[in-house]
Backbone as a printed PyTorch tensor [residue, N CA C, xyz], in Angstrom:
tensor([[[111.8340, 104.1970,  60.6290],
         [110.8410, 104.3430,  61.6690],
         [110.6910, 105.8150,  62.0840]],

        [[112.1240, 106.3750,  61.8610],
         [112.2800, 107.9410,  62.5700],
         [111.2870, 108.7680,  61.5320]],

        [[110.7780, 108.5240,  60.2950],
         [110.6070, 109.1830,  59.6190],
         [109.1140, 108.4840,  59.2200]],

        [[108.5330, 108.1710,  59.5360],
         [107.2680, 107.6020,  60.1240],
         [106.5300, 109.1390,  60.7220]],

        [[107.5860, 108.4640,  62.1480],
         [106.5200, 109.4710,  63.5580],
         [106.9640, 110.8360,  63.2710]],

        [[108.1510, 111.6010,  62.2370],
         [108.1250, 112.8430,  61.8110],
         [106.8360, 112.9790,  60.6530]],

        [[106.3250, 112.5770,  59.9480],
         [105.4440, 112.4350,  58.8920],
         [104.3230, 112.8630,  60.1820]],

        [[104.0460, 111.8370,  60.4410],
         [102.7180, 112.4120,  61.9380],
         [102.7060, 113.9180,  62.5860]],

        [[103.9460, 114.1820,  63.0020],
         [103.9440, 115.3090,  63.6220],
         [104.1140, 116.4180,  62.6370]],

        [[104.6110, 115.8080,  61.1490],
         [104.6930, 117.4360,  60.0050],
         [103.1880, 117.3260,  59.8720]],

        [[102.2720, 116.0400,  59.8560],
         [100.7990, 116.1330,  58.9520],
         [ 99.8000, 117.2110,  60.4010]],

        [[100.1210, 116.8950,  61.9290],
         [ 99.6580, 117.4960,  62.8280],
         [ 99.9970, 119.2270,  63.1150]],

        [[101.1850, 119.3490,  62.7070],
         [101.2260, 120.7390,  62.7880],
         [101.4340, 121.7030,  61.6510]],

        [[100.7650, 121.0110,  60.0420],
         [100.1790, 121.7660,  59.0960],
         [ 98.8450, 121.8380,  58.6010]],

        [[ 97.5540, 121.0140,  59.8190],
         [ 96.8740, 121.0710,  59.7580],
         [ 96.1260, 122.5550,  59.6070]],

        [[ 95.3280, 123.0760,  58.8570],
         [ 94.7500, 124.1970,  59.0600],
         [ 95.9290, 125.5800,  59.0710]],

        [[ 96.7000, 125.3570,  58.2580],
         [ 97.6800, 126.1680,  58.4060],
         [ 97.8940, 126.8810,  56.2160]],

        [[ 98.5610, 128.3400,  56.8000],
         [ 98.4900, 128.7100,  55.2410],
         [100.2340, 128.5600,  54.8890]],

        [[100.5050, 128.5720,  53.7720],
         [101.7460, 128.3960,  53.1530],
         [102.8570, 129.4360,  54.0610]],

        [[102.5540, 130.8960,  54.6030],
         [102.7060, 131.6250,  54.8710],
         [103.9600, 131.0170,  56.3120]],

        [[102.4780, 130.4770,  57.1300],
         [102.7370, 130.4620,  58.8390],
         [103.7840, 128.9580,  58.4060]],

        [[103.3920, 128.0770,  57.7880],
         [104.1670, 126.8050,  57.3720],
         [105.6940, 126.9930,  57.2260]],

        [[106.2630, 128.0520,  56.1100],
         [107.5500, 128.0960,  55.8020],
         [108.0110, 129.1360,  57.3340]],

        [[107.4840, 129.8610,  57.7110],
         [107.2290, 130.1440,  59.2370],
         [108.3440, 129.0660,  60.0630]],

        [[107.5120, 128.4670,  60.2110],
         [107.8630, 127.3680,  61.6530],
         [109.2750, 126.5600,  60.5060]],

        [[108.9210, 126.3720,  59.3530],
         [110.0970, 125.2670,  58.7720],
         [111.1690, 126.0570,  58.6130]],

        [[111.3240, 127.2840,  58.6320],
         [112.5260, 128.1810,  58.6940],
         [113.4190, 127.8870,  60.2330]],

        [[112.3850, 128.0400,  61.5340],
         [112.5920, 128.3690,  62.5910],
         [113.2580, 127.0460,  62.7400]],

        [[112.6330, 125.6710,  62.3400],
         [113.1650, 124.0540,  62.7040],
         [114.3970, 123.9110,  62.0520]],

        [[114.0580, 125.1290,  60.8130],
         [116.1120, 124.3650,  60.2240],
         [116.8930, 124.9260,  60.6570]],

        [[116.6180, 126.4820,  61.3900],
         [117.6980, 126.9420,  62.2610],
         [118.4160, 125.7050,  63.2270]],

        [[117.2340, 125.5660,  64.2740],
         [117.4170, 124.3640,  65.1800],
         [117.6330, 123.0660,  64.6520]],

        [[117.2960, 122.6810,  63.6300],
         [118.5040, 121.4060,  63.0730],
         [119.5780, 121.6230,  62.7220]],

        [[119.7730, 122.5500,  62.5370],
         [121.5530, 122.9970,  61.7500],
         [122.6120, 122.5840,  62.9370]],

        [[121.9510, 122.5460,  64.4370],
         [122.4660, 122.5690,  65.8400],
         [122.9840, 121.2060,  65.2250]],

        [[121.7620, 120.0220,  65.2700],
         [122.4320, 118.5800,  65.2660],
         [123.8430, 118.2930,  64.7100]],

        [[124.3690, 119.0100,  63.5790],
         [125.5400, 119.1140,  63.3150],
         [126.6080, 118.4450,  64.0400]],

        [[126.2900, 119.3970,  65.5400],
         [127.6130, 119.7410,  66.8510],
         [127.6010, 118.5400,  67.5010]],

        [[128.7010, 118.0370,  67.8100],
         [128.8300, 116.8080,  68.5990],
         [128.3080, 117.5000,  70.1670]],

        [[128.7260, 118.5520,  70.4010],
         [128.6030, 119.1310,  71.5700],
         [126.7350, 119.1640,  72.0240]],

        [[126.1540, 119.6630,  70.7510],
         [124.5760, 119.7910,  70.9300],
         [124.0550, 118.1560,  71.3130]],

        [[124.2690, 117.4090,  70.2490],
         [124.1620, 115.9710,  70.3690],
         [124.3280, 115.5620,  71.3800]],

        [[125.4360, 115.9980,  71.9280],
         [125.8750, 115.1000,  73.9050],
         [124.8870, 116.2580,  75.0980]],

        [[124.4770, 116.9170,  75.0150],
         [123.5190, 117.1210,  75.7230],
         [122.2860, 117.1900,  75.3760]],

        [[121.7390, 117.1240,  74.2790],
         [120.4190, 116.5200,  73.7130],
         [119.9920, 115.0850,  74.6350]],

        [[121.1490, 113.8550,  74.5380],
         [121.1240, 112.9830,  74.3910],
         [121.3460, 112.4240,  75.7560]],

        [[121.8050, 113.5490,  76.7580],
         [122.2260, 113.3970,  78.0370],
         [121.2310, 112.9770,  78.6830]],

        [[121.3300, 112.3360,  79.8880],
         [120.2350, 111.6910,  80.6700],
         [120.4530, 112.6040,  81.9780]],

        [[121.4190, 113.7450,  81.9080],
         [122.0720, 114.2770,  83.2730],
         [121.3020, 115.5880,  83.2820]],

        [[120.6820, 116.0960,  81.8610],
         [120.0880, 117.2300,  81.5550],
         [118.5730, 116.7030,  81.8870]],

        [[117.7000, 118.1840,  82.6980],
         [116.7650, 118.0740,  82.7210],
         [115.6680, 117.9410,  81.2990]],

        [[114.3920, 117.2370,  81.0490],
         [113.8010, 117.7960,  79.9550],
         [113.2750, 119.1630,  79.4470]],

        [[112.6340, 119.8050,  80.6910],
         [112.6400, 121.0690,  80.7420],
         [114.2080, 122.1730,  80.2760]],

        [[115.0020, 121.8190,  80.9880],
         [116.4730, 122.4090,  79.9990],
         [116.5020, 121.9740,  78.8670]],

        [[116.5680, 120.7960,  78.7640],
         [116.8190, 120.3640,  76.9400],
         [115.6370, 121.5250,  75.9650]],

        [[114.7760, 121.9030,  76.4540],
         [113.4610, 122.3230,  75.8680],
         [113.8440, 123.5610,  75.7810]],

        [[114.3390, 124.0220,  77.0100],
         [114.5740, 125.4530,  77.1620],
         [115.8940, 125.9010,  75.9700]],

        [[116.9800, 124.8320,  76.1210],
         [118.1590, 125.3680,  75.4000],
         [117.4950, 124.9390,  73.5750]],

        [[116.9100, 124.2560,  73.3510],
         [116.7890, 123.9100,  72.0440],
         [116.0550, 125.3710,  71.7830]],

        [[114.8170, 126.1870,  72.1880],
         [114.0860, 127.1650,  71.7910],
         [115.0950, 128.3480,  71.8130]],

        [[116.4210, 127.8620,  72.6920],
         [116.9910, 129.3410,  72.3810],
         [117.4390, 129.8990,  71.1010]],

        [[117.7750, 129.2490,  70.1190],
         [118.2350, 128.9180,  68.6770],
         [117.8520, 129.6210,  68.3170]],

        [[116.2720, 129.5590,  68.5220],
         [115.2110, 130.8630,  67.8220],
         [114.8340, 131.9700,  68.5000]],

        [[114.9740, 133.1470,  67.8930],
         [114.9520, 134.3850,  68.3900],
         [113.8250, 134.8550,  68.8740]],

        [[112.5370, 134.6580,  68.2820],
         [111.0280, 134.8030,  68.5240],
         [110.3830, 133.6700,  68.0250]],

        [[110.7340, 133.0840,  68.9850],
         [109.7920, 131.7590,  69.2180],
         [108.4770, 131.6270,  69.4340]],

        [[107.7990, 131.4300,  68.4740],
         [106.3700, 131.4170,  67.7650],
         [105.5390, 130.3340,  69.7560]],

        [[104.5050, 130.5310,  69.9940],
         [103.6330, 129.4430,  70.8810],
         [103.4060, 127.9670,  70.3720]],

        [[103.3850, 128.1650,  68.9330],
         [102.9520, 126.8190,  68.1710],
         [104.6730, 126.0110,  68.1370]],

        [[105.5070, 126.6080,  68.1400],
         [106.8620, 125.7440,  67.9040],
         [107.3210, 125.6680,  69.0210]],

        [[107.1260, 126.4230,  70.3440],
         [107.2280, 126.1140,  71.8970],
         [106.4620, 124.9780,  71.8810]],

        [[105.5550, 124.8360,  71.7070],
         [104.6360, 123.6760,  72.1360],
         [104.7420, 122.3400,  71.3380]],

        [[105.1600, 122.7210,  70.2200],
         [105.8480, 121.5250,  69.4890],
         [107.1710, 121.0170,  70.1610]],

        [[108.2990, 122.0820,  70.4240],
         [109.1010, 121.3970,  71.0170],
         [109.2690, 121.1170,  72.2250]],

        [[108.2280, 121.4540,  73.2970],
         [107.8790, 120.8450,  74.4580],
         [107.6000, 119.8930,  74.3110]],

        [[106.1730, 119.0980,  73.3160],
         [106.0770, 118.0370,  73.2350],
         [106.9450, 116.8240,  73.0000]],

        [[107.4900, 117.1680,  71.6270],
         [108.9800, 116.5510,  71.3640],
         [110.1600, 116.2760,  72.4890]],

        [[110.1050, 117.0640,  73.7790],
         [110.6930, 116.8590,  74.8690],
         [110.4850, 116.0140,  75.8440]],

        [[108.8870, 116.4090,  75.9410],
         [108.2100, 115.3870,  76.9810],
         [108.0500, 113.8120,  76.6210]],

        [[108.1870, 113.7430,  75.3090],
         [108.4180, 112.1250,  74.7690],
         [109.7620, 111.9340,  74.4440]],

        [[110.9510, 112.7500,  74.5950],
         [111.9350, 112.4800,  74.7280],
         [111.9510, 112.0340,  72.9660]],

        [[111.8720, 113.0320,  72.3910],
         [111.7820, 112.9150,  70.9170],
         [112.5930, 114.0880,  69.7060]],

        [[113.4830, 115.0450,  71.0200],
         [114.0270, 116.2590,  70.4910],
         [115.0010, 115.3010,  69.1280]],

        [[115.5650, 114.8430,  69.0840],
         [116.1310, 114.0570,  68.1710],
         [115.2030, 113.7490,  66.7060]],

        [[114.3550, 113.9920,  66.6030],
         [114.0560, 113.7520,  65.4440],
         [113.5150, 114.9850,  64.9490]],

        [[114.1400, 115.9890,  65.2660],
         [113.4880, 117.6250,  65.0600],
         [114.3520, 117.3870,  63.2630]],

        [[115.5060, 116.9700,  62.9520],
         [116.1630, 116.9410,  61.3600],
         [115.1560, 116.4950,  60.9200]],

        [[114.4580, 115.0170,  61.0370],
         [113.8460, 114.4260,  60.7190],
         [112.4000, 115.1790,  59.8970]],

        [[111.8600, 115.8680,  60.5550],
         [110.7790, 116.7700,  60.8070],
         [111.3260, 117.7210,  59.6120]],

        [[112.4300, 118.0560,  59.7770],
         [112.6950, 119.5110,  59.0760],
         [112.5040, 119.0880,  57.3600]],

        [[112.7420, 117.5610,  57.1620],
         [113.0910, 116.8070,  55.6370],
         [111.9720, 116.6970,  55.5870]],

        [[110.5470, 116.3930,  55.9420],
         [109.5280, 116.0240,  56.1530],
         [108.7580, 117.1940,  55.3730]],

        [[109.0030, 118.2310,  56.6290],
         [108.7330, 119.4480,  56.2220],
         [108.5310, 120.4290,  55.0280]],

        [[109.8380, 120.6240,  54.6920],
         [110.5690, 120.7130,  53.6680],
         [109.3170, 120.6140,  52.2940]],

        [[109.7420, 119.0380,  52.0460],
         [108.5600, 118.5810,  51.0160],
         [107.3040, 118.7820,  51.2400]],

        [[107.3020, 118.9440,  52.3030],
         [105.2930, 119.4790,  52.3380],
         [105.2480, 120.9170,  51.9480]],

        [[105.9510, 121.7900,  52.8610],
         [106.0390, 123.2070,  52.1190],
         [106.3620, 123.4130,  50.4090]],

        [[107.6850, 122.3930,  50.4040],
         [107.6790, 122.5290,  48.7160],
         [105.8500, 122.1230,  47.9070]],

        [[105.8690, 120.9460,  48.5060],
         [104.0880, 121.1080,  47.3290],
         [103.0310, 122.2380,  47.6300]],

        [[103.1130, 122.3990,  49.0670],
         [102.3560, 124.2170,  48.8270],
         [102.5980, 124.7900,  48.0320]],

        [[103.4260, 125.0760,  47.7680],
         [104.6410, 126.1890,  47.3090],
         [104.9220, 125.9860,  45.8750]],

        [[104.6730, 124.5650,  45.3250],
         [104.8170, 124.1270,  44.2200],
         [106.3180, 124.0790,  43.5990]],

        [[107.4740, 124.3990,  44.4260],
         [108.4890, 125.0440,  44.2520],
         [109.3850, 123.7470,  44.4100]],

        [[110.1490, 122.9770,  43.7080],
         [111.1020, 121.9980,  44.0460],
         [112.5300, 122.5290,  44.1140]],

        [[113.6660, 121.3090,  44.7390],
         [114.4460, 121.7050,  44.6500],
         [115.4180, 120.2160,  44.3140]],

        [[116.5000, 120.4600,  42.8370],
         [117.0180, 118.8220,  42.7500],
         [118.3200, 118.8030,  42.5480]],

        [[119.0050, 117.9540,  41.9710],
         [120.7190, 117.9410,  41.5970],
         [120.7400, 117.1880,  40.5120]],

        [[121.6560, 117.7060,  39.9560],
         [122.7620, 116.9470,  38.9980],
         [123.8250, 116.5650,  38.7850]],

        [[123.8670, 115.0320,  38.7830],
         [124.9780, 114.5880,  39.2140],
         [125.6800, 114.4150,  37.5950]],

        [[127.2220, 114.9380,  37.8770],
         [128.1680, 114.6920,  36.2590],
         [129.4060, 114.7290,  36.7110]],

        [[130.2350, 113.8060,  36.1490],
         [131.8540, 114.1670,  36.1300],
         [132.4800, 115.1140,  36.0270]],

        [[131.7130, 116.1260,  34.9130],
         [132.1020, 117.4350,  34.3460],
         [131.1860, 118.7690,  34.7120]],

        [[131.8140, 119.6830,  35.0180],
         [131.1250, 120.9650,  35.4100],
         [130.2400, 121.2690,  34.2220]],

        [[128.8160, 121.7100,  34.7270],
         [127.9140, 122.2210,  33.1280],
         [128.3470, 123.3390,  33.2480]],

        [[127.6570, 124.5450,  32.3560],
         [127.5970, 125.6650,  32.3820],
         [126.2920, 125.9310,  33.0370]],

        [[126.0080, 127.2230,  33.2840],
         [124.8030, 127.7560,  34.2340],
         [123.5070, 127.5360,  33.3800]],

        [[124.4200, 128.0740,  31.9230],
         [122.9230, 127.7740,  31.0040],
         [122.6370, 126.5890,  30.9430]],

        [[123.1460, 125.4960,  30.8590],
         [122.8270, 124.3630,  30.5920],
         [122.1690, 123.6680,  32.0170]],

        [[122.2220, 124.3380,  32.8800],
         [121.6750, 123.2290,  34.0340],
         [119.9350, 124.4610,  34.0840]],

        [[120.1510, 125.7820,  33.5610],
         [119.1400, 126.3390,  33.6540],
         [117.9720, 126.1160,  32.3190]],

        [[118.4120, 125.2640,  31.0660],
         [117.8190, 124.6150,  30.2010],
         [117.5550, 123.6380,  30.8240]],

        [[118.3010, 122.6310,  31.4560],
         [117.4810, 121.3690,  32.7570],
         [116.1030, 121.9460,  33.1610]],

        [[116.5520, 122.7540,  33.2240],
         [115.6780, 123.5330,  34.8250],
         [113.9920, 123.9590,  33.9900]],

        [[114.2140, 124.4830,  33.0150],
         [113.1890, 124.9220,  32.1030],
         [112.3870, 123.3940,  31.3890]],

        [[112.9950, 122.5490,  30.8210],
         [112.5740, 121.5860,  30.5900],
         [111.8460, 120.9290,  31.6910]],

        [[112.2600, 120.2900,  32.0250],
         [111.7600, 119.8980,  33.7310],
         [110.6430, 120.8290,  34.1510]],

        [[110.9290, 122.0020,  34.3880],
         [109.7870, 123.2440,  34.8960],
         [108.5380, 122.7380,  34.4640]],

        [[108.5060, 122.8020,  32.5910],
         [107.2670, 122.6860,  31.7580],
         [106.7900, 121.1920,  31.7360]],

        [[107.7770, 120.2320,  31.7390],
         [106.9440, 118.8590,  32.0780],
         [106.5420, 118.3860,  33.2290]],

        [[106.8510, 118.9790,  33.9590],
         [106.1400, 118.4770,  35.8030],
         [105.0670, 119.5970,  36.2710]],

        [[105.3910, 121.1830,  35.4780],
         [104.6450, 122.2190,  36.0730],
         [104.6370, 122.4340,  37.0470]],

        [[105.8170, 122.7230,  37.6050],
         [106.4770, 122.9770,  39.2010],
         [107.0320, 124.4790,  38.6300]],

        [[108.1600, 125.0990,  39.7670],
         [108.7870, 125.6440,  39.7830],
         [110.1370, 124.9020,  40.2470]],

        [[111.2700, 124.7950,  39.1610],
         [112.3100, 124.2280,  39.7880],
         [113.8240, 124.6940,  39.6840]],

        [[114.1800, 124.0950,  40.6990],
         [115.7730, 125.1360,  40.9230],
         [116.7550, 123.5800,  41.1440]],

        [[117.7650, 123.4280,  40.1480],
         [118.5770, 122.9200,  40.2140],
         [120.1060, 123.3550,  40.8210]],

        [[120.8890, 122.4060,  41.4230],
         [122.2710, 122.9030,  41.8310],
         [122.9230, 121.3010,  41.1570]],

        [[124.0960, 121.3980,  41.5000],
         [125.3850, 120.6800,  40.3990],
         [126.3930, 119.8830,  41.2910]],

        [[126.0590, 118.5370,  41.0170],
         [127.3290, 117.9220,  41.8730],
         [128.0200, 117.1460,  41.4350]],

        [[129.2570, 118.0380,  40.7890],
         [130.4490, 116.9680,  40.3160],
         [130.9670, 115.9800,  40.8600]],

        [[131.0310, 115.0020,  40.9240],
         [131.1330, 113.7100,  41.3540],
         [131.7210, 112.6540,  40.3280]],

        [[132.0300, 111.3990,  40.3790],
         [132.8670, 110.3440,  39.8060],
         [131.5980, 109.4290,  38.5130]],

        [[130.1230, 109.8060,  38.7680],
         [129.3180, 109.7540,  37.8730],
         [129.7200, 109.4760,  36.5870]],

        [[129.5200, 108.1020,  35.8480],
         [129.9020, 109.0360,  34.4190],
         [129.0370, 108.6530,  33.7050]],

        [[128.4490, 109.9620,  33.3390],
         [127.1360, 110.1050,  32.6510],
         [126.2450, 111.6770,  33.1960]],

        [[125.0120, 111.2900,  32.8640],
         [124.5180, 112.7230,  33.7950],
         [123.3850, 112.1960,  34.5360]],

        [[123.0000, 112.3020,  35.8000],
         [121.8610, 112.0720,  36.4810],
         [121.1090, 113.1360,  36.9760]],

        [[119.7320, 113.2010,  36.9900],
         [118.8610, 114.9090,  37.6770],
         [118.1320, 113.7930,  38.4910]],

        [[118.6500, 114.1450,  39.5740],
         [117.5490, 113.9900,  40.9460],
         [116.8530, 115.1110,  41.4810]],

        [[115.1370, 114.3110,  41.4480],
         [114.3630, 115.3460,  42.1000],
         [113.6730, 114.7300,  43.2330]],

        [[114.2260, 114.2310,  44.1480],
         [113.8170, 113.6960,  45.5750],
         [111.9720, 114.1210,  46.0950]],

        [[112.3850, 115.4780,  46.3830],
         [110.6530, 115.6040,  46.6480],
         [109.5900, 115.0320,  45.9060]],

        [[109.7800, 115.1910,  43.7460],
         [109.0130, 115.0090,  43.4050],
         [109.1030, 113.7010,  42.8980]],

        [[109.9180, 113.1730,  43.2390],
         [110.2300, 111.3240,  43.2660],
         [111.0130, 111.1810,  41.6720]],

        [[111.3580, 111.8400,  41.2380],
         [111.8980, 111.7600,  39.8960],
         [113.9310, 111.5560,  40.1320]],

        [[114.1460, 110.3870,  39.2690],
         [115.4980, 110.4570,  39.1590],
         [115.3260, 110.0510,  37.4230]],

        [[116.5050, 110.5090,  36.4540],
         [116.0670, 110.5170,  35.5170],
         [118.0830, 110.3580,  35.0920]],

        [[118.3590, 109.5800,  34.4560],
         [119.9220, 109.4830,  34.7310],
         [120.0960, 108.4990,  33.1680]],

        [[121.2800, 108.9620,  32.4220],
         [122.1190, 108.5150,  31.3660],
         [123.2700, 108.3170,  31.8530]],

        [[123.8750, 106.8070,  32.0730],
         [125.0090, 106.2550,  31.8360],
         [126.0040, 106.1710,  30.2700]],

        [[127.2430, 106.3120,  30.3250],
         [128.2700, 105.6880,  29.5540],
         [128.0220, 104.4690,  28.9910]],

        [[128.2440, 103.7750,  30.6930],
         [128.5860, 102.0970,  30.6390],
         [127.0710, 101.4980,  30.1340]],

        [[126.1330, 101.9950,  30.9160],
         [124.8480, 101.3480,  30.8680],
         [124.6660, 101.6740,  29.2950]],

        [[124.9500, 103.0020,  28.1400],
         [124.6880, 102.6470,  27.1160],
         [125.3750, 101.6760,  25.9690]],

        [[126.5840, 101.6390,  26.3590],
         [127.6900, 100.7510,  26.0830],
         [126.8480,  99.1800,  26.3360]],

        [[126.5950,  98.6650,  27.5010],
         [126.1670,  97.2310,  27.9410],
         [125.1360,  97.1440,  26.7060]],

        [[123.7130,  98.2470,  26.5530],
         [123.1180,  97.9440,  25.5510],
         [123.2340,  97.9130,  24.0310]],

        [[124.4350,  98.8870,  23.6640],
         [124.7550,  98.1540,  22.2620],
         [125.1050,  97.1860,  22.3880]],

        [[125.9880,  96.5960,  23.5590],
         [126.7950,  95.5030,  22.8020],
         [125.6580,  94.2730,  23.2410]],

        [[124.7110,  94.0800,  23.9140],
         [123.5730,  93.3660,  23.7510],
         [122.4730,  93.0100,  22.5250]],

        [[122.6510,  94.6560,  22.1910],
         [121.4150,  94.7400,  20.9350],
         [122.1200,  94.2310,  19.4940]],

        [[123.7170,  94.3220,  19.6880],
         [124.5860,  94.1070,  18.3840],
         [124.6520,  92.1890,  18.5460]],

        [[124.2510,  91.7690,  19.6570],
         [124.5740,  90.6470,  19.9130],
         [123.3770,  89.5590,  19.5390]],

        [[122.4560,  90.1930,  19.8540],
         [121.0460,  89.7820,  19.1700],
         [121.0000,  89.7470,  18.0740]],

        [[121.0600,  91.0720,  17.4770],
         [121.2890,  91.0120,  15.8570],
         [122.0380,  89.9790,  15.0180]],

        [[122.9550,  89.8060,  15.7820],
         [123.9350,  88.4250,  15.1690],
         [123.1930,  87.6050,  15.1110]]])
């Protein structure tokens, strides 16, 4: 649902806007999401003892030159008692600037560390069949096999062990 009414408010405040002013404000929101982190930020976000006007005031402090358009975004977000879904917004974000930008960003999941070249041959392959710009990073994990997730551009693309294993011994079983 949270990610609904962030979709609304990323499609309202990139209206009429250039790639430029966009990564702009989505820089300034991931500063101020990085906050959600803190249990400490969270308990007065969330406080009912804090004014809205303070909550508004301390969230803009994050940012150093706080743009009119992201004051007024996060006023609004205050006055509906909506500062909480500023992460929300920032993931939202994110992918909208990436398709400006044409620029993705994905992972690869493997048991085993690649080499740089090899996740940057990913990276080139991928590049020329989607016609993006793309930047992969590496997450060794219990995986076994290799998986490339590309979230923004909806692509997961993944080779199992087991899963090729299940199909020989299916296809050898047929054959019989």
């Amino acid at each position: 649902m949270k990610d609904l009414i962030a979709k609304r408010y990323v499609k309202a405040l990139l209206e009429g806007r250039d790639l430029e002013s966009a990564t702009a404000i989505y820089n300034d929101l991931k500063t101020i999401s990085s906050a959600f982190k803190e249990e400490k930020f969270i308990s007065i976000i969330s406080s009912s003892e804090v004014t809205n006007s303070s909550k508004i005031e301390f969230v803009t402090s994050f940012v150093e030159n706080c743009t009119s358009d992201l004051k007024n975004l996060i006023s609004l977000l205050g006055d509906k008692k909506r500062i909480d879904l500023i992460p929300e917004i920032v993931k939202e974000l994110e992918g909208q600037v990436s398709r400006m930008n044409n620029t993705y960003t994905g992972v690869v999941y493997t048991n085993n560390k690649l080499t740089a070249k090899y996740i940057s041959s990913i990276e080139e392959q991928f590049s020329k069949k989607f016609d993006v710009k793309l930047s992969l990073s590496q997450n060794v994990c219990d995986y076994d096999g290799i998986k490339v997730d590309i979230d923004s551009l909806g692509v997961e693309i993944s080779f199992s062990k087991e899963r090729l294993k299940s199909q020989m011994i299916n296809h050898i079983l047929k054959a019989v």
